[in-house]
N, C-alpha and C positions, 0 to 999 in steps of 0.2 A: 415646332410650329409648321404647319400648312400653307402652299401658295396658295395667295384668296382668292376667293372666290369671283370671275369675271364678269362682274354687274353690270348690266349696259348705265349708263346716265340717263337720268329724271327729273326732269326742272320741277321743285313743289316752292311757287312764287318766285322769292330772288335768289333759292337755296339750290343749287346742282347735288344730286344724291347719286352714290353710287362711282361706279367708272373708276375706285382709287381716290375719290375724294374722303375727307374728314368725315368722321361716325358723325352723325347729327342726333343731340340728345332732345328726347322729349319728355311732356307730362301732359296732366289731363287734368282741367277743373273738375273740385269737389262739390262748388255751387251749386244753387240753384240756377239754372241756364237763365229762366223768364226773371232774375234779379240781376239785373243788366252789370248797375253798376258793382254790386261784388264781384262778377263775373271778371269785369274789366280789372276790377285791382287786383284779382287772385292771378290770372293773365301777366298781368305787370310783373306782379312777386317772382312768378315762375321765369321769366325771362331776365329779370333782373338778378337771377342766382345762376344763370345758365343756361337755362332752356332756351332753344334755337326753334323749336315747333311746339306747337301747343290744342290740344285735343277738345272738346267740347261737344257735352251729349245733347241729340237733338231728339227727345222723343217721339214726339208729334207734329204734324204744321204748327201748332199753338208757341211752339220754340221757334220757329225761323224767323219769325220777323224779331225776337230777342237775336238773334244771331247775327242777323243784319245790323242791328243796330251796336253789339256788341264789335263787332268789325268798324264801322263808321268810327266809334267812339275810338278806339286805338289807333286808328289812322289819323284820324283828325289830331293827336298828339305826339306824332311823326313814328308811332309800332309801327314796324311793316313784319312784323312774325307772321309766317303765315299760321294758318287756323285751319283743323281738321274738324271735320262733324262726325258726330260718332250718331249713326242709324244703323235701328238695327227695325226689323218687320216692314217698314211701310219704304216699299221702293218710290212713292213720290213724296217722298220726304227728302230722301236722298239726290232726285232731279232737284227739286227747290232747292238743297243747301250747297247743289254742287255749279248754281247762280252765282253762291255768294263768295264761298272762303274757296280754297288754295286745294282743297285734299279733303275726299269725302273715304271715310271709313263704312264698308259695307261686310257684312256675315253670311257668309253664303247658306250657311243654316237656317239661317233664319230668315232668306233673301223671299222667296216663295216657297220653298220645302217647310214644312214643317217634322216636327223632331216630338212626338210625342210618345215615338219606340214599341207603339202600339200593331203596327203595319209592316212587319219586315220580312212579307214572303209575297214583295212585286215580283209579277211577271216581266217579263225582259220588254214587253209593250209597252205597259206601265210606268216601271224606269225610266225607260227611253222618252216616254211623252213628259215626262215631267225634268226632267235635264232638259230637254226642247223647251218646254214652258217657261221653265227659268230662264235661259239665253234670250228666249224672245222678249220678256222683261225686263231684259238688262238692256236692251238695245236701245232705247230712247233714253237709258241714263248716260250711254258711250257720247252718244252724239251732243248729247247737253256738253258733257266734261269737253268734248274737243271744240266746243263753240267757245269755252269758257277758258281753256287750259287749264282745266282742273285735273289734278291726278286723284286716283283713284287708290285705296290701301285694301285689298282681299285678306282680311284677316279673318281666318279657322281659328275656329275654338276649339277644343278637343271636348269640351262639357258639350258644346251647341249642334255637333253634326245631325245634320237629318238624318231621319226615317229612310228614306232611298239609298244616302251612304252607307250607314249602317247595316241597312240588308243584306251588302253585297260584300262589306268587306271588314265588319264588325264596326267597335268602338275601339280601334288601332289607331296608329301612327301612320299605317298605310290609308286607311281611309281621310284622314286628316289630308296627306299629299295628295289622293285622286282627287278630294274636293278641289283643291287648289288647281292641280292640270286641267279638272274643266273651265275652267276661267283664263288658265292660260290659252286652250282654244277658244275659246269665249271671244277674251280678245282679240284675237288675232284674225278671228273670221268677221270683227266690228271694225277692221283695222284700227286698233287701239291699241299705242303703247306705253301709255304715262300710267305705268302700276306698280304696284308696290306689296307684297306678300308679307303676312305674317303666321308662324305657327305656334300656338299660345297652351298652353296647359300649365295647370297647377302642378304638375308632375313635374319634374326637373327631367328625367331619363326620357318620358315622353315626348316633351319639347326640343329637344337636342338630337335625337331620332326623328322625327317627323320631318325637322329644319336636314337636316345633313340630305336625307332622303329626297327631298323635295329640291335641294340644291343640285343632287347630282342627276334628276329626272330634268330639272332643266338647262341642266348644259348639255346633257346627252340631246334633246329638243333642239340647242343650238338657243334659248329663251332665258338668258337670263339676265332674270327681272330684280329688281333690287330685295333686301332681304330684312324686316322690320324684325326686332329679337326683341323680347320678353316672356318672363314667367308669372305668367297671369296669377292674381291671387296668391302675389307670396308671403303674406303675412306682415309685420311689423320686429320692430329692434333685429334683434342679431341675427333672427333666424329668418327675416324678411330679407337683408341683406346678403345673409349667404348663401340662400336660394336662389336668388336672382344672378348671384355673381355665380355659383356655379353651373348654374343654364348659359345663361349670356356670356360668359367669361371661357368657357368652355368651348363655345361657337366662334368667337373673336378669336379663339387662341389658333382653332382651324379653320381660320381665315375667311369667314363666313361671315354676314352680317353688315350694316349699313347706316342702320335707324336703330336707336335702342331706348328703351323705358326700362327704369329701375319700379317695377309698382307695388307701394307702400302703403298698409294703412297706417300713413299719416300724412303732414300736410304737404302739398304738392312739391315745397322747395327740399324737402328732404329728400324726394328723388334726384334732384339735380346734384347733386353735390356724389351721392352714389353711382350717378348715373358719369360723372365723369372722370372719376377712378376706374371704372371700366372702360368708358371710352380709348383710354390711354393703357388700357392693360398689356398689347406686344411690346411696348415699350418698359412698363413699370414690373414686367416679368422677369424684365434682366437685371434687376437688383435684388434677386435669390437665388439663393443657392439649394435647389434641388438635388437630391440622391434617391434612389429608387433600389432597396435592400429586397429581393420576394415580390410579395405583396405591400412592403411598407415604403411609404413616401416619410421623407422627411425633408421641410421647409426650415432654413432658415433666413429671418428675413427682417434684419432691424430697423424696423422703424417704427418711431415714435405715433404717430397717431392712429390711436386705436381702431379706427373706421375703415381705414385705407389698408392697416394690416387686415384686418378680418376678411374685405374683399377682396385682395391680390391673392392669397390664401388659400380663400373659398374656391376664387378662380381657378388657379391651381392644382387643387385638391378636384375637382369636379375633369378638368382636361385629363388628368392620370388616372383619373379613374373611368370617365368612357373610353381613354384609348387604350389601356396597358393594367387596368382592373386591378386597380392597389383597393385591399383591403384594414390596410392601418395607416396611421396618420401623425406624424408627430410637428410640433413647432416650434422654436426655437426662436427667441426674441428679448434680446435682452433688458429691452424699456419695459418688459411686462413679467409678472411672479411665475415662479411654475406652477400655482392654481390656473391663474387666468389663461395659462397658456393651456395647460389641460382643458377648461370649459370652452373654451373656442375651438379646441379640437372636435370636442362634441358637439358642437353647434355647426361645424363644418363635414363630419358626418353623418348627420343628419342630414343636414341638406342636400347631399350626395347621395344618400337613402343607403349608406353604407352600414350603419349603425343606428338604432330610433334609442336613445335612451331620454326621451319625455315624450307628453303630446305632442303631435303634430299640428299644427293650426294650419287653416286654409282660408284666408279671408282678404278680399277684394281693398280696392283704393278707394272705394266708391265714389259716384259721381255725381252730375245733377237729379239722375234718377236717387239719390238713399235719401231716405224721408227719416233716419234716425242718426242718434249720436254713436255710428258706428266704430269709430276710435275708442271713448268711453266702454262701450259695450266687450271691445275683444280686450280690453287693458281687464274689464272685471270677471270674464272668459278666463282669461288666461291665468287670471290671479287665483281663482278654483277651481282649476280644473288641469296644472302643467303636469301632475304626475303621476303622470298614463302613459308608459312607451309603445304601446302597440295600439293609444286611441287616436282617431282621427279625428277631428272637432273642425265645423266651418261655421264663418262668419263672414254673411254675404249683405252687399250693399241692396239687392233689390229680385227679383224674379227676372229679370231678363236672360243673363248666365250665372245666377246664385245655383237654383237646385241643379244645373247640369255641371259644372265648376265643382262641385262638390259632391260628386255623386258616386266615388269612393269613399268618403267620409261617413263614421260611424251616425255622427251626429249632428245638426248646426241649425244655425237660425238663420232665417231670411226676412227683409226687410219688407213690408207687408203695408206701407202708409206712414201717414204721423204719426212718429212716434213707437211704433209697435211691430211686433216681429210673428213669423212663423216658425217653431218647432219642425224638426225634418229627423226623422228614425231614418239612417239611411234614403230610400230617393222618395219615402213618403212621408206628407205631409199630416202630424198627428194634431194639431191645435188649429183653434181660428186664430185670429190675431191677438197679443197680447203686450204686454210690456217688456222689456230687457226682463226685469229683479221676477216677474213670474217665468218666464222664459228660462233664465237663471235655475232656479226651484226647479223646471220639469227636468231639464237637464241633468243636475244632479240624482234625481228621482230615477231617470232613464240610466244612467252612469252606474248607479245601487244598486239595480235590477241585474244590468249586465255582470256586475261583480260578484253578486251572487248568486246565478245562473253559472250552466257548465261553459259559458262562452268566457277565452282569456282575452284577458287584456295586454 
């Protein structure tokens, strides 16, 4: 393990982040925001399993004063959790809800750039005015958050980078950090320092690269800022959790990291409980016994609950493998058969992106923005379609970060309204809106095609 990384301290409401203090776990409601009170008991649930901060999408103004009111309501029954707004396109949205809660989540892709990948041979004028544009935009959100002492969280997408990032330094892990360092001058020229970074992809190697990169650009700065960790879109069951744990577990192991989300599709309180088996991972490390033969890691590491094996594991297997590039995997447990121990091995490298032996799924937590039964839909996904090792398949909660999230992926659907989805060939869109079980049909239709086509699987 890695000395960690030297975060300055960030008050988000009664919580100090950073500095050496305790990882603080989060989630994010699945509600509908303008449904106040599910809002409030999902809220509830989540912090009653653990959650210590707690996320909330604000589309539009037509969500804030839900937001407001959702805030009143927890306070008024002694919550003092603070509460993140998650905006993303309309920067006075972002000034309004950073009124109300503790921690405004903003995209810089999507802050005034737009990402439509159409435009990527700016001239250096160009560029420049539009970096200018967006700073100047930002400036009356700075000033709102320090009237208010609201911290601010800079989360990059890897699916979301603009058009002007993009041009100049592709659809990398570097461009993902340059987003981030203009913000770090951003702030600094607003004198602004209650921020908070995240760098997110569905990618496990992408995110753990981008995050390492961007940690060591800002300590060379002399700027660092604290460090939010997750793997955006990691799926559900085994392979939701050991993706996340070998991203995030990976980064904790080299002493990175601050704030973390386990994000699952499913319900919010099952991140919590993932989300603090990682929290606790330099510590729950030293109850395995590691050997590194070659390229082969071998864990052994008994304990009895399956969940916590999987993730320590995963953790594990993901740190050996960005630092020291082990190509095999063994595990060793003796509360579990040597079947189960072999299937967790391959669920553990997969998610390492060491070995694909099935589908890979790519599918969001979704939020108040998914207008479908997007658990239902990846559970009947996944039940037709796991046995495919070289196919990629996404299931996205909405258009916001579904098609850019997913834009490696062979195939996936996006959420498109009540009830009803869009079919995606790669990053284009071949259906209007439709149902799951027709959605379901093309899919398999398109999956036919490819198999009988010179294209492998």
């Amino acid at each position: 393990m890695i000395e960690k990384y030297p975060s300055q301290i960030v008050t988000i409401g009664n919580i100090p982040l950073g500095g050496g203090h305790p990882i603080i776990i989060q989630s994010m409601t699945n509600t509908n925001t303008l449904d106040t009170g599910a809002t409030v008991e999902q809220v509830k649930r989540i912090v009653a399993a653990g959650g210590q901060m707690v996320r909330i999408t604000v589309p539009t103004m037509k969500e804030v004063g839900a937001l407001q009111a959702i805030r009143d309501q927890l306070r008024s029954e002694g919550l003092s959790v603070p509460l993140v707004a998650d905006v993303h396109y309309h920067p006075e949205v972002a000034e309004a809800c950073a009124r109300i809660v503790e921690k405004v989540r903003v995209n810089p892709g999507n802050f005034t750039d737009k990402r439509n990948l159409k435009q990527l041979d700016l001239t250096e004028s160009e560029y420049a005015e539009a970096a200018n544009r967006m700073a100047r935009r930002a400036a009356p959100l700075f000033e709102i958050c320090k009237r208010h002492h609201t911290t601010l969280r800079i989360g990059i997408n890897h699916g979301s980078l603009c058009d002007r990032i993009v041009s100049r330094y592709g659809n990398t892990p570097l461009a993902m950090v340059m987003s981030a360092m203009e913000w770090v001058d951003i702030c600094h020229e607003n004198d602004f320092r209650n921020v908070v970074f995240s760098m997110k992809s569905s990618n496990v190697h992408t995110m753990i690269e981008a995050t390492l990169l961007l940690a060591e650009k800002m300590r060379a700065a002399g700027k660092c800022y604290p460090l939010h960790l997750g793997v955006t879109e990691a799926g559900a069951g085994d392979e939701g959790r050991a993706k996340s744990a070998a991203g995030i577990g990976t980064l904790l192991l080299s002493g990175i990291g601050d704030t973390i989300r386990v994000s699952l599709t499913e319900n919010p309180e099952n991140e919590i409980h993932a989300a603090i088996i990682l929290a606790n991972i330099r510590e729950e490390i030293k109850n395995t016994e590691q050997h590194i033969d070659g390229h082969k890691l071998t864990i052994k590491y008994n304990e009895p609950n399956r969940e916590k094996w999987l993730i320590v594991c995963a953790a594990a297997a993901g740190y050996a493998h960005y630092h020291q590039h082990i190509t095999e995997l063994q595990l060793i447990n003796p509360f579990f058969t040597a079947d189960e121990c072999r299937y967790v091995t391959e669920i553990i490298l997969q998610a390492c992106r060491i070995k694909m032996t099935r589908t890979e799924f790519i599918s969001c937590p979704s939020c108040g923005r998914t207008q479908y039964d997007i658990q239902d839909a990846l559970a009947k996904v996944k039940s037709r379609f796991s046995h495919y090792p070289d196919l990629k398949i996404g299931v996205m909660g909405c258009v916001v970060n579904g098609p850019g999230e997913m834009a490696d992926a062979d195939f996936g659907i996006v959420g498109a309204g009540s009830g009803k989805v869009l079919v995606y060939k790669q990053k284009e869109k071949i259906t209007t809106p439709i149902t799951i079980d027709d959605a379901l049909n093309v899919l398999e239709q398109l999956i036919h095609d490819r198999k009988s086509s010179s294209s492998p699987f």
